[in-house]
C-alpha positions, 0 to 999 in steps of 0.5 A, spaced: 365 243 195 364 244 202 372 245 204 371 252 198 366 256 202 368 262 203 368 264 211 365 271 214 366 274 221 360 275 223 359 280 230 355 285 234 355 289 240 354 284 245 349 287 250 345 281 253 347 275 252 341 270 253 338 275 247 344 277 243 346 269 242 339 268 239 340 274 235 346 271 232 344 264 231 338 267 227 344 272 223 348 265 221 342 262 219 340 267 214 347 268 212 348 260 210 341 261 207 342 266 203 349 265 201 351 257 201 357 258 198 360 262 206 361 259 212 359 264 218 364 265 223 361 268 229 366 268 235 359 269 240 355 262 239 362 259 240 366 262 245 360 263 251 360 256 251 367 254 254 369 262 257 365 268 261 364 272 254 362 278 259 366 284 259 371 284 264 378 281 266 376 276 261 376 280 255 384 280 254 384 273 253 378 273 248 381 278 244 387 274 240 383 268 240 377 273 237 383 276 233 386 270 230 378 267 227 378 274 224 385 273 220 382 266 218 376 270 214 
């Protein structure tokens, strides 16, 4: 069943976002292939898309947010 997946934090230093988010969808991808029973949690496809995930004041927001996915895996 879809709902007993095991959920996996997946992360990597964060250089370049225009060439580590690519990199990161390609690491998703081959984990859902190789495992199908884990559901990758990658806060770095997801929280770019609403935050500036750049290093910077806006750190110390993203932090617990990214702390509290790791509890949940």
């Amino acid at each position: 069943m879809e709902n007993e997946r095991k959920m996996v934090y997946v992360t990597m230093p964060v250089r370049r976002l225009e060439d580590d988010i690519p990199k990161m969808r390609r690491y998703c991808q081959l984990i859902t292939k190789e495992y199908p029973d884990v559901l990758p949690v990658a806060p770095l496809l997801y929280f770019p898309q609403f935050t500036d995930y750049r290093e910077g004041e806006n750190r110390d927001q993203l932090t617990p947010m990214e702390e509290r996915l790791l509890q949940q895996c």
